[in-house]
CHARMM internal coordinates of N, CA and C (Angstrom, degrees):
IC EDIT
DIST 1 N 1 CA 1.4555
DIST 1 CA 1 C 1.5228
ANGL 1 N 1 CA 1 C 108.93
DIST 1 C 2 N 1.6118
ANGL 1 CA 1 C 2 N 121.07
DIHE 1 N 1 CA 1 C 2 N 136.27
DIST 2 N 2 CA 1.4289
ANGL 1 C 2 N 2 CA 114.79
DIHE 1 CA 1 C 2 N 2 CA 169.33
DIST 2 CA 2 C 1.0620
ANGL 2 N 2 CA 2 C 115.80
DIHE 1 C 2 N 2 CA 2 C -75.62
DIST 2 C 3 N 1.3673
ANGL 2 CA 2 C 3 N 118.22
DIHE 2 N 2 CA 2 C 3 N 165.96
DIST 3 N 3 CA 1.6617
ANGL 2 C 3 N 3 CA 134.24
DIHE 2 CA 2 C 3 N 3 CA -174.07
DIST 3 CA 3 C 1.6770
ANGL 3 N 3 CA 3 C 87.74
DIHE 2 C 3 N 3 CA 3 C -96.72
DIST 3 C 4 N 1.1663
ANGL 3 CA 3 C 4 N 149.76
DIHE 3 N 3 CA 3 C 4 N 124.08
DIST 4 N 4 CA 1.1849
ANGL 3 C 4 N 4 CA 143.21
DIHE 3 CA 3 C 4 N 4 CA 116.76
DIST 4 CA 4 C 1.7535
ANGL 4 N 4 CA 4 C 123.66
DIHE 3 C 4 N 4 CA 4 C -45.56
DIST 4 C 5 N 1.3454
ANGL 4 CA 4 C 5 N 102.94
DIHE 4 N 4 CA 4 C 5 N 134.55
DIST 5 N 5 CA 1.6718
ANGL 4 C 5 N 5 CA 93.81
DIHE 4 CA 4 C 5 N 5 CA -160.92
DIST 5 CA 5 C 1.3456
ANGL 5 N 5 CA 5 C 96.40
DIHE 4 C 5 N 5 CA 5 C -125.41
DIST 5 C 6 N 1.3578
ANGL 5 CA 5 C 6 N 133.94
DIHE 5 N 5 CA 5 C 6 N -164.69
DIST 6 N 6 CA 1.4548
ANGL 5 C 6 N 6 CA 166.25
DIHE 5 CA 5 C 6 N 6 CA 156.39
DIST 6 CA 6 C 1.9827
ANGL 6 N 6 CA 6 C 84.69
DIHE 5 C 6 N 6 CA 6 C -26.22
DIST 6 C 7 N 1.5220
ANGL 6 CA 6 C 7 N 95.41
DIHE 6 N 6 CA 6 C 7 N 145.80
DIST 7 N 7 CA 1.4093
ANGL 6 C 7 N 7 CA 106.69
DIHE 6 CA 6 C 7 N 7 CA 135.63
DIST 7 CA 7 C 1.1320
ANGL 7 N 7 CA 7 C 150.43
DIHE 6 C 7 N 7 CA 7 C -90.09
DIST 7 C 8 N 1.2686
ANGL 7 CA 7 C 8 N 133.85
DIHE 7 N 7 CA 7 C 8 N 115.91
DIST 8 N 8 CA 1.3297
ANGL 7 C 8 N 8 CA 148.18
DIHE 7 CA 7 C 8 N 8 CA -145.70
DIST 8 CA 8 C 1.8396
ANGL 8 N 8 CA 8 C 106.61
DIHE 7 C 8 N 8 CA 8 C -78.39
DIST 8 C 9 N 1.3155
ANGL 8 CA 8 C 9 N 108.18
DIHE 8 N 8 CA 8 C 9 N 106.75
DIST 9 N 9 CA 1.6730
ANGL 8 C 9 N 9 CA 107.54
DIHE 8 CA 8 C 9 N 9 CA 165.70
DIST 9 CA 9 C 1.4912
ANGL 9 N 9 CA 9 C 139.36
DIHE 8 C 9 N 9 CA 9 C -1.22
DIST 9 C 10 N 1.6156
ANGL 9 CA 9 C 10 N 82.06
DIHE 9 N 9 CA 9 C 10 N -70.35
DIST 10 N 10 CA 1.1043
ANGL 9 C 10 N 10 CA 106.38
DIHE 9 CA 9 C 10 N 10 CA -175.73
DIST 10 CA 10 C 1.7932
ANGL 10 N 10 CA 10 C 100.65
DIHE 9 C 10 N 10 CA 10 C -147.83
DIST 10 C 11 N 1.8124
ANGL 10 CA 10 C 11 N 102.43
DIHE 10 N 10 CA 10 C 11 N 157.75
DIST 11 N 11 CA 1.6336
ANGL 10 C 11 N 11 CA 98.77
DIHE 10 CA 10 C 11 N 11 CA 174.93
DIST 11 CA 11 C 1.2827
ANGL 11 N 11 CA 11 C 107.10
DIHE 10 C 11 N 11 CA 11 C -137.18
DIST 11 C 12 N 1.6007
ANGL 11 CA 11 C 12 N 123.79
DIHE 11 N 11 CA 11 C 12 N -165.00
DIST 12 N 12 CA 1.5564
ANGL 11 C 12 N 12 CA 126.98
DIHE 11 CA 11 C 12 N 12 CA 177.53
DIST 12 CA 12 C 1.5487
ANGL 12 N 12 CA 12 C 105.11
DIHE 11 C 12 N 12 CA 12 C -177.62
DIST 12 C 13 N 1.3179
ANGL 12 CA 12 C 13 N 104.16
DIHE 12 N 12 CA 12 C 13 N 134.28
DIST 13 N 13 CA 1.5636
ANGL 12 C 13 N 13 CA 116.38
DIHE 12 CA 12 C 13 N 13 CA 179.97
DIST 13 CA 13 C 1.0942
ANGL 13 N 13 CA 13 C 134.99
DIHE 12 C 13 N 13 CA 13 C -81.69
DIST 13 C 14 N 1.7291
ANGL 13 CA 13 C 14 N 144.72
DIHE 13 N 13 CA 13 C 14 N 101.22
DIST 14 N 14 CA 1.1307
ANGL 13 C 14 N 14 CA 129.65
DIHE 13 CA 13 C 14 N 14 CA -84.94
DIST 14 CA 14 C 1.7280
ANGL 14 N 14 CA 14 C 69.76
DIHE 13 C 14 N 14 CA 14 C -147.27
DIST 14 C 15 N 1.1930
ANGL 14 CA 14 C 15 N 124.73
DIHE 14 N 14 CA 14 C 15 N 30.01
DIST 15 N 15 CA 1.7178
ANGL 14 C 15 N 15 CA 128.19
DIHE 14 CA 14 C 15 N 15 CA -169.92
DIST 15 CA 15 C 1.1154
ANGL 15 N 15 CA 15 C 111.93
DIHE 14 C 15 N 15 CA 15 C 48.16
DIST 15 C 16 N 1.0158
ANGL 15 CA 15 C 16 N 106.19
DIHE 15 N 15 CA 15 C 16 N 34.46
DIST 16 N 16 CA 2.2951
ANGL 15 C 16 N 16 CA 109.19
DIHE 15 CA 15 C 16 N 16 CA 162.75
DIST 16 CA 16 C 1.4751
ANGL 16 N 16 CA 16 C 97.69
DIHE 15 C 16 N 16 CA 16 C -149.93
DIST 16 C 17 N 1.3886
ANGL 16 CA 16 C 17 N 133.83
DIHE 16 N 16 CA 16 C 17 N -59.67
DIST 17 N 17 CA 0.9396
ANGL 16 C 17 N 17 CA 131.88
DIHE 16 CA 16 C 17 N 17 CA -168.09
DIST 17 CA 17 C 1.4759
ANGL 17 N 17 CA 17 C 113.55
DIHE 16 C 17 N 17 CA 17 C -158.18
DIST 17 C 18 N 1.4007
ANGL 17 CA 17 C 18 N 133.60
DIHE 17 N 17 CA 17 C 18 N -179.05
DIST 18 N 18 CA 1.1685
ANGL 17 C 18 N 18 CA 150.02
DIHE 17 CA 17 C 18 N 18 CA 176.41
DIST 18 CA 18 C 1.3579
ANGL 18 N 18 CA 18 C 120.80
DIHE 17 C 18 N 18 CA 18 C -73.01
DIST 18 C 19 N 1.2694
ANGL 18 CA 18 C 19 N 108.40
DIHE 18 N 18 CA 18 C 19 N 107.45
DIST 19 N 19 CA 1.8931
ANGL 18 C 19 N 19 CA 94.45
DIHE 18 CA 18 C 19 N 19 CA 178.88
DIST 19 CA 19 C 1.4210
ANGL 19 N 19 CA 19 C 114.93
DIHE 18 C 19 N 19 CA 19 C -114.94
DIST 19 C 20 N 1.1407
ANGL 19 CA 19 C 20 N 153.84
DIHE 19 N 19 CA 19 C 20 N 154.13
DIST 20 N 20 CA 1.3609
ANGL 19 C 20 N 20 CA 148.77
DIHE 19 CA 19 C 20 N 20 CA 149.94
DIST 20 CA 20 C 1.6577
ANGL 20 N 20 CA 20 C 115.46
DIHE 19 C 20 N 20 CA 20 C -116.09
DIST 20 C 21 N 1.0647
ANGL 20 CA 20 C 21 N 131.26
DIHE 20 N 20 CA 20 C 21 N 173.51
DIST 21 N 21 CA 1.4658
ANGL 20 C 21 N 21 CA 138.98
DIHE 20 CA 20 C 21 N 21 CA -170.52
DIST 21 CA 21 C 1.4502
ANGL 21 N 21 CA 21 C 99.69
DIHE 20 C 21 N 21 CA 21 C -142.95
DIST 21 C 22 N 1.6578
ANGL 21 CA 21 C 22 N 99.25
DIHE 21 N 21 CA 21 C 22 N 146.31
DIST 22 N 22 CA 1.1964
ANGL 21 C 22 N 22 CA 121.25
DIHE 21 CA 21 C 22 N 22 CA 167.42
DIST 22 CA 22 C 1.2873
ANGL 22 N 22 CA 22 C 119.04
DIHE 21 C 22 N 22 CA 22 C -148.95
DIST 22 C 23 N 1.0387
ANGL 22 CA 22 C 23 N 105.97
DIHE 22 N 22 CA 22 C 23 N 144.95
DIST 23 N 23 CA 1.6432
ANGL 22 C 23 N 23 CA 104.73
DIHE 22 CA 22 C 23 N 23 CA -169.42
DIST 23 CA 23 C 1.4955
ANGL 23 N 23 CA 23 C 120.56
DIHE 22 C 23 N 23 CA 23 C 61.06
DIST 23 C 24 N 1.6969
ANGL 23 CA 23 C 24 N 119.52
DIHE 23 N 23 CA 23 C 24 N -111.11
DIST 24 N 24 CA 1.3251
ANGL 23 C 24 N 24 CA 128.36
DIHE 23 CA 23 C 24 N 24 CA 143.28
DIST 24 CA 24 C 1.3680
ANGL 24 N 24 CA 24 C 120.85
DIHE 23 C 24 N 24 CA 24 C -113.42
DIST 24 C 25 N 1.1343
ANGL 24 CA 24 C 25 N 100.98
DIHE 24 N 24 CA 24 C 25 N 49.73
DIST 25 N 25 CA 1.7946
ANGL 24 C 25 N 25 CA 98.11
DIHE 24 CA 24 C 25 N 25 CA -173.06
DIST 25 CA 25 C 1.5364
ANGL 25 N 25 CA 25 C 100.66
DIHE 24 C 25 N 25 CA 25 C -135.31
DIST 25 C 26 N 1.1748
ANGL 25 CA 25 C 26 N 111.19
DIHE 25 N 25 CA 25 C 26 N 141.92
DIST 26 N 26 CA 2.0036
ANGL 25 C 26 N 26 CA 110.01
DIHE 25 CA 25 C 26 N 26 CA 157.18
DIST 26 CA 26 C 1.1177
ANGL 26 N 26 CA 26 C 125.55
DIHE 25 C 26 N 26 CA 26 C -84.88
DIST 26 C 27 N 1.5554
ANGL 26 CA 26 C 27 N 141.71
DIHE 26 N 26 CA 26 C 27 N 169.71
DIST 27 N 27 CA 1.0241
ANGL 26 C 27 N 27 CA 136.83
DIHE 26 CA 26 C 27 N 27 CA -160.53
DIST 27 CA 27 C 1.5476
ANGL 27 N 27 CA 27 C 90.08
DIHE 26 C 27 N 27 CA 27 C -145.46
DIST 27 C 28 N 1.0747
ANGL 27 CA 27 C 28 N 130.39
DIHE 27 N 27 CA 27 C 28 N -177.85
DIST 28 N 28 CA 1.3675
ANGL 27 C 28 N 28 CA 158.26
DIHE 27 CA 27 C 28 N 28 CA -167.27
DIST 28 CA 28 C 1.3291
ANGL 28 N 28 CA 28 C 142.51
DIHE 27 C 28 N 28 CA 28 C -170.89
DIST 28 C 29 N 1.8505
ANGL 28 CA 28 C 29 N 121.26
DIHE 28 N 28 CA 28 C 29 N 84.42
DIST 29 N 29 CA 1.3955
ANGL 28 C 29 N 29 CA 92.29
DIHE 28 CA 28 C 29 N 29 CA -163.53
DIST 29 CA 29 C 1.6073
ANGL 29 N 29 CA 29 C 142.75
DIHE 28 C 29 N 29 CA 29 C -101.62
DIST 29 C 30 N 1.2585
ANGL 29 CA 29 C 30 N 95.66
DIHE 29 N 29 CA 29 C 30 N 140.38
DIST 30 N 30 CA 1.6522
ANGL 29 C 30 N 30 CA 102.40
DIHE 29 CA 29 C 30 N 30 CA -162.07
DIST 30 CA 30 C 1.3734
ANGL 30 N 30 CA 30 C 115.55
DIHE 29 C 30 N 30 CA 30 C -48.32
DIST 30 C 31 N 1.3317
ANGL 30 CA 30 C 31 N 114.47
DIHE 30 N 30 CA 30 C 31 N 142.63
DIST 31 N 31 CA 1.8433
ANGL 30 C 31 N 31 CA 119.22
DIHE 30 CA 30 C 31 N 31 CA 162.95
DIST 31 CA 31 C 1.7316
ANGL 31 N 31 CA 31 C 104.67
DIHE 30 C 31 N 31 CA 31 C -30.97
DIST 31 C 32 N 1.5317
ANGL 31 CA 31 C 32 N 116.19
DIHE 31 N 31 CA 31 C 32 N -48.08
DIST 32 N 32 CA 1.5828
ANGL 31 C 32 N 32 CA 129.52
DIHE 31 CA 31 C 32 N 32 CA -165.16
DIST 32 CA 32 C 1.7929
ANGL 32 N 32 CA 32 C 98.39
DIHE 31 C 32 N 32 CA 32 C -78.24
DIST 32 C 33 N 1.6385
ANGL 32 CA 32 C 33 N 101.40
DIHE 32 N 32 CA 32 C 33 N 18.96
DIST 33 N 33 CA 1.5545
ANGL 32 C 33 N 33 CA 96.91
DIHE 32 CA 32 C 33 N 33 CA 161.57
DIST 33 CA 33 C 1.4495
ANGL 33 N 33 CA 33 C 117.32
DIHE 32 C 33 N 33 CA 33 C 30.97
DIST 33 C 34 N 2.1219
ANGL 33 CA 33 C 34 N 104.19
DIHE 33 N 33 CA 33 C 34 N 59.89
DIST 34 N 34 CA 1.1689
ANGL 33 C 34 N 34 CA 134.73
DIHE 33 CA 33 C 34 N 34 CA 175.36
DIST 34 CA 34 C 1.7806
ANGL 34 N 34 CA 34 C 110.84
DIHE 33 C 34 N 34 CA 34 C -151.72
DIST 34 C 35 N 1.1874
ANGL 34 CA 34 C 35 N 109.66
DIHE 34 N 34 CA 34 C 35 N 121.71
DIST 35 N 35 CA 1.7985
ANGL 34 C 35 N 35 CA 118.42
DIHE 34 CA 34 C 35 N 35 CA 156.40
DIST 35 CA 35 C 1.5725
ANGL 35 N 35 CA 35 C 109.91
DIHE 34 C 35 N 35 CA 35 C -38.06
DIST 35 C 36 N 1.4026
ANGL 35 CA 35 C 36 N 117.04
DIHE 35 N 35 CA 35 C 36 N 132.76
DIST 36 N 36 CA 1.6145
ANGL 35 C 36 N 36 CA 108.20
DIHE 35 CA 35 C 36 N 36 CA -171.58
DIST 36 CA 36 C 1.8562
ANGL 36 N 36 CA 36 C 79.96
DIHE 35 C 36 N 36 CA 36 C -158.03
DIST 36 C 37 N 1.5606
ANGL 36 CA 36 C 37 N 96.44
DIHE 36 N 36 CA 36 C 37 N 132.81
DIST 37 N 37 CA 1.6765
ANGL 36 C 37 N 37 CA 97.42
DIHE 36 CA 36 C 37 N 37 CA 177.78
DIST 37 CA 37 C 1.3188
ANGL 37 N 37 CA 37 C 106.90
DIHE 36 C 37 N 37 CA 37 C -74.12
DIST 37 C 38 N 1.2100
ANGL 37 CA 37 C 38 N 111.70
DIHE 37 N 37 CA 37 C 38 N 145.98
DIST 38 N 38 CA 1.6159
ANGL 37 C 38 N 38 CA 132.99
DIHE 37 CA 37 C 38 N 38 CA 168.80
DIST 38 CA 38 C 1.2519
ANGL 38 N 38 CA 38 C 113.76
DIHE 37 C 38 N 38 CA 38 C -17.62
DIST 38 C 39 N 1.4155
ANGL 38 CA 38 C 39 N 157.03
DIHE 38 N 38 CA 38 C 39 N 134.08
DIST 39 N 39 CA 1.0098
ANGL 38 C 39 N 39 CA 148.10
DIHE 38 CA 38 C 39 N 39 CA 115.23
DIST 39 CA 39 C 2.1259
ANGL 39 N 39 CA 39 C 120.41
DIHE 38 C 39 N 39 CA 39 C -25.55
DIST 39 C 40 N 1.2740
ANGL 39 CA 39 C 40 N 136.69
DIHE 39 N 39 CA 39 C 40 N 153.16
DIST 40 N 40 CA 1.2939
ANGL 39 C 40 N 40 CA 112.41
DIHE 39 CA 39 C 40 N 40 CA 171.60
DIST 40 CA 40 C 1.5933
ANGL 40 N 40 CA 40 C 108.65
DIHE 39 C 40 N 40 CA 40 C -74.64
DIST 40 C 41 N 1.3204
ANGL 40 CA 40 C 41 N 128.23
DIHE 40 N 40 CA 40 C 41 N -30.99
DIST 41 N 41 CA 1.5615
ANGL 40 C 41 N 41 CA 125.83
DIHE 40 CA 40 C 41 N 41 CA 168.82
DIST 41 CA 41 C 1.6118
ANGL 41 N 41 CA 41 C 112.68
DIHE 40 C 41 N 41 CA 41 C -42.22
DIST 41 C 42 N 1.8237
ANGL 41 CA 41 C 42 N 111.75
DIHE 41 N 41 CA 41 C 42 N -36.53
DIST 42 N 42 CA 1.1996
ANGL 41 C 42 N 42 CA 102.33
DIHE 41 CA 41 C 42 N 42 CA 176.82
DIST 42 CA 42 C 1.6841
ANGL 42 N 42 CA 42 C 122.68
DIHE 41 C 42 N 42 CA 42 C -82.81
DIST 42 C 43 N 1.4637
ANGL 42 CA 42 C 43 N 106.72
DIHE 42 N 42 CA 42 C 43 N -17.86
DIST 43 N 43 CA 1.3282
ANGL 42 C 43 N 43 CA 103.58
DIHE 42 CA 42 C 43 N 43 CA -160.54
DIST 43 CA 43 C 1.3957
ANGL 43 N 43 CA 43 C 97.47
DIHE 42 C 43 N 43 CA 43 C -75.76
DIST 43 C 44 N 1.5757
ANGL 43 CA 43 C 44 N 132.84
DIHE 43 N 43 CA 43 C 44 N -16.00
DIST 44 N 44 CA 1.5534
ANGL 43 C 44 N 44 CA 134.05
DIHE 43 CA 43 C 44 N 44 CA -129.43
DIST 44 CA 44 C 1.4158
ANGL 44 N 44 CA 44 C 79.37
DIHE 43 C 44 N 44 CA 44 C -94.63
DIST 44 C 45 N 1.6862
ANGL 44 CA 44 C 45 N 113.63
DIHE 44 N 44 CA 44 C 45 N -31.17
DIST 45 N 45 CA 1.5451
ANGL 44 C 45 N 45 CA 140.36
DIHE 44 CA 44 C 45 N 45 CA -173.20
DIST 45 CA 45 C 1.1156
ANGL 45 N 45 CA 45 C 97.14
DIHE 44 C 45 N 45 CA 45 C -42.14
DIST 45 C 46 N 1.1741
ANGL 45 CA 45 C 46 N 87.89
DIHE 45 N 45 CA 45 C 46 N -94.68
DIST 46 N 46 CA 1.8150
ANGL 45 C 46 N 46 CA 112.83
DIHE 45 CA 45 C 46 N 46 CA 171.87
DIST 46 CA 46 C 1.5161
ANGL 46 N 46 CA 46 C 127.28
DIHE 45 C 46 N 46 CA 46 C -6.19
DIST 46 C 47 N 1.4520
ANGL 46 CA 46 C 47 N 96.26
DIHE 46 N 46 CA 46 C 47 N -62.32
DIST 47 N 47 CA 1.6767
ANGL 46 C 47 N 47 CA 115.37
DIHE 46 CA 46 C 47 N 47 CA 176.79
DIST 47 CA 47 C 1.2344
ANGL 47 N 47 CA 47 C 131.99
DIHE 46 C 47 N 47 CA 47 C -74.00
DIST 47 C 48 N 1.6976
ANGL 47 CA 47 C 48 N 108.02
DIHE 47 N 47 CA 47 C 48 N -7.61
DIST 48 N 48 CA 1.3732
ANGL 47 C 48 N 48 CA 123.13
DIHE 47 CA 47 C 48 N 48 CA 170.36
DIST 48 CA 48 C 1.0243
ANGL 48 N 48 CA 48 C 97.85
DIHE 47 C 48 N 48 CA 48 C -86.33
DIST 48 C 49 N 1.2045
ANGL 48 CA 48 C 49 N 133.34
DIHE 48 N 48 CA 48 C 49 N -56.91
DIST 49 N 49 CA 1.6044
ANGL 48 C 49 N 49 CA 145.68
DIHE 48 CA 48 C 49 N 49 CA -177.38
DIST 49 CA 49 C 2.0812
ANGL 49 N 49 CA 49 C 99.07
DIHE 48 C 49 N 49 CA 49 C -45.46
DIST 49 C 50 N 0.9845
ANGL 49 CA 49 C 50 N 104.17
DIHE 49 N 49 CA 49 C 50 N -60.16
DIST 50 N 50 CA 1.6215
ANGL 49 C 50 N 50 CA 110.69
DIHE 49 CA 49 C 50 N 50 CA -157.58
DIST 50 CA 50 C 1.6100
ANGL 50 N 50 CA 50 C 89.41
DIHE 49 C 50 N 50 CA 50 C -50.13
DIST 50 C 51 N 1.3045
ANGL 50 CA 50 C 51 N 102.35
DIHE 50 N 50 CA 50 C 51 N -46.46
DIST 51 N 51 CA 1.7239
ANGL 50 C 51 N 51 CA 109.90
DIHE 50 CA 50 C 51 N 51 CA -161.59
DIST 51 CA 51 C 1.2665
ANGL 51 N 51 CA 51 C 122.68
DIHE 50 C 51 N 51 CA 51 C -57.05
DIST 51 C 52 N 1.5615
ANGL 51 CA 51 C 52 N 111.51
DIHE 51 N 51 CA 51 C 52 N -22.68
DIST 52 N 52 CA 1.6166
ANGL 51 C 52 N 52 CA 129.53
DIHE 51 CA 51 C 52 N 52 CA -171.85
DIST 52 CA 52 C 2.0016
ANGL 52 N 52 CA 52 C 102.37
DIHE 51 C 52 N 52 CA 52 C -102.95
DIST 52 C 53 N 1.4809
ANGL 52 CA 52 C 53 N 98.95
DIHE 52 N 52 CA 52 C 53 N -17.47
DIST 53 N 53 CA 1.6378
ANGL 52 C 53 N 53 CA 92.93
DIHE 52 CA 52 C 53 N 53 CA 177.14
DIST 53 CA 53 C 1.7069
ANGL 53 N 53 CA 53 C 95.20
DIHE 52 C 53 N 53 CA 53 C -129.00
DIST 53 C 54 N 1.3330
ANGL 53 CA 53 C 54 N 127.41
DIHE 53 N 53 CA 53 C 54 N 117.89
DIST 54 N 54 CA 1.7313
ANGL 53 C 54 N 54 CA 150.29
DIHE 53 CA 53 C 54 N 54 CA -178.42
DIST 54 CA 54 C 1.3402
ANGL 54 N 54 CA 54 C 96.25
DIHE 53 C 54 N 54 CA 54 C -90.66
DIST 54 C 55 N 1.7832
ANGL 54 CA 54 C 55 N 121.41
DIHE 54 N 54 CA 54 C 55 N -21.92
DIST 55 N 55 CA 1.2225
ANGL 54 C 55 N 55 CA 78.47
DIHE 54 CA 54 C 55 N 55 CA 174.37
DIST 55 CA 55 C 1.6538
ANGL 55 N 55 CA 55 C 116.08
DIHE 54 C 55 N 55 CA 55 C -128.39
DIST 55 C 56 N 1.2465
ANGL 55 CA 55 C 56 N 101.39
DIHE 55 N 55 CA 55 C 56 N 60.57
DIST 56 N 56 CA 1.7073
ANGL 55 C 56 N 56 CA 121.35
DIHE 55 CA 55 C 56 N 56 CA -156.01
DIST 56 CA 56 C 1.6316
ANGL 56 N 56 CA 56 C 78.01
DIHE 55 C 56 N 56 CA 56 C -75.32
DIST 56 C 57 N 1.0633
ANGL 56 CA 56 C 57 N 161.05
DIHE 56 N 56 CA 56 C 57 N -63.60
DIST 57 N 57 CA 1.4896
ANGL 56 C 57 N 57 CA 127.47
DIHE 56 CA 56 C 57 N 57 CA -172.48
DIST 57 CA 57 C 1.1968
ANGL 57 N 57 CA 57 C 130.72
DIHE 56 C 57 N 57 CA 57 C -47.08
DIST 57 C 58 N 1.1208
ANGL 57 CA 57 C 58 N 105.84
DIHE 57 N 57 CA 57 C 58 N -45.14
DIST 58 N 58 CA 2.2005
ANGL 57 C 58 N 58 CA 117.79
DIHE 57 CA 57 C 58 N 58 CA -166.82
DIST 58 CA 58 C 1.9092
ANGL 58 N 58 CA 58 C 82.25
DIHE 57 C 58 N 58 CA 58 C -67.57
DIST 58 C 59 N 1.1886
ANGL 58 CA 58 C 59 N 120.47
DIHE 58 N 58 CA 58 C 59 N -28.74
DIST 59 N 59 CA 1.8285
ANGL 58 C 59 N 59 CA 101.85
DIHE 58 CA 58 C 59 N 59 CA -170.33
DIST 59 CA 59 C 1.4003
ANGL 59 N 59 CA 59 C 107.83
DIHE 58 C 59 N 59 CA 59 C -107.15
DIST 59 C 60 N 1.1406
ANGL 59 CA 59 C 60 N 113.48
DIHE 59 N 59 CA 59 C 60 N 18.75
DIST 60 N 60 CA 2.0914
ANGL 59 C 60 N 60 CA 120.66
DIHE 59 CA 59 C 60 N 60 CA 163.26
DIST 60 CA 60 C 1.1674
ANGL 60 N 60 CA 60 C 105.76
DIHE 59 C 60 N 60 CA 60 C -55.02
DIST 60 C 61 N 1.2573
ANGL 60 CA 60 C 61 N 113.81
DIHE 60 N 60 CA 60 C 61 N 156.28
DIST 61 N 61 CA 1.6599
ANGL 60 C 61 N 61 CA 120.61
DIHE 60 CA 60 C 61 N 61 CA 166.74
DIST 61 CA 61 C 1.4719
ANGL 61 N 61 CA 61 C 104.75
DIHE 60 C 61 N 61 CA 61 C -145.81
DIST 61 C 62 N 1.5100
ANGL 61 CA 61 C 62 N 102.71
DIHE 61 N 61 CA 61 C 62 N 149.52
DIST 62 N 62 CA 1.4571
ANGL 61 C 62 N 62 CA 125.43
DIHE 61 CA 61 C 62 N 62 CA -158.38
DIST 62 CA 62 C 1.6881
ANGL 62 N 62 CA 62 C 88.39
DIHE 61 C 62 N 62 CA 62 C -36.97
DIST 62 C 63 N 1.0972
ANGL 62 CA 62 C 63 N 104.23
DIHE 62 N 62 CA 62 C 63 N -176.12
DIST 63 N 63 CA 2.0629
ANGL 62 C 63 N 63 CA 126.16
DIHE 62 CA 62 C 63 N 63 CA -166.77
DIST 63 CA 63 C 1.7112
ANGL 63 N 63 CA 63 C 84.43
DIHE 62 C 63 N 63 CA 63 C -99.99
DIST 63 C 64 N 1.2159
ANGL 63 CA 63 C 64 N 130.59
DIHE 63 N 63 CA 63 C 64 N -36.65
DIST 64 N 64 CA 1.4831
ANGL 63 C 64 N 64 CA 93.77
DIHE 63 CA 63 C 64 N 64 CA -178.95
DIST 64 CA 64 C 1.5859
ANGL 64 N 64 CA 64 C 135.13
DIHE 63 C 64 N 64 CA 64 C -110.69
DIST 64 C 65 N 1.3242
ANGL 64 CA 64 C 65 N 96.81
DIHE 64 N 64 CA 64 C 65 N 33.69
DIST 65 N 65 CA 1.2808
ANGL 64 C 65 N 65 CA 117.61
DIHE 64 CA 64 C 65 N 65 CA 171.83
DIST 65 CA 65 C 1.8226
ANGL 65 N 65 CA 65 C 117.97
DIHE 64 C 65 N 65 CA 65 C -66.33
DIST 65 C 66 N 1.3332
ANGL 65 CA 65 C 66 N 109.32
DIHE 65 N 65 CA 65 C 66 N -24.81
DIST 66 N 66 CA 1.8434
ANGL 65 C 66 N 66 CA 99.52
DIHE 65 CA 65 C 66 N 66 CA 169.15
DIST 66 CA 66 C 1.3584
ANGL 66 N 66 CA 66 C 109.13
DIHE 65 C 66 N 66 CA 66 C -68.69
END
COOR INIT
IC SEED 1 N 1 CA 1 C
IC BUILD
């Protein structure tokens, strides 16, 4: 079962899907148009992604843009 978590600030599309962060955690949002924390398969995602774009914050957009 997923954890549904916090809503995320702000998010950014990472060429699979939508992620946002909170706190220290990622989020992901579901088809069922819900925040659901990362899986670690997704975060590893994530962190490959973050690593190739430095400036994945300054290009976030608000959380309800999906």
């Amino acid at each position: 079962m997923a954890v549904v978590g916090p809503v995320p600030d702000y998010c950014f599309w990472d060429g699979y899907e939508y992620v946002g962060w909170y706190g220290n955690a990622y989020y992901y949002w579901d088809p069922g148009r819900v925040w659901i924390v990362c899986d670690p398969v997704r975060v590893q995602r994530v962190n490959v992604w973050i690593a190739t774009h430095p400036n994945w914050r300054i290009t976030a957009i608000p959380r309800h843009a999906p």
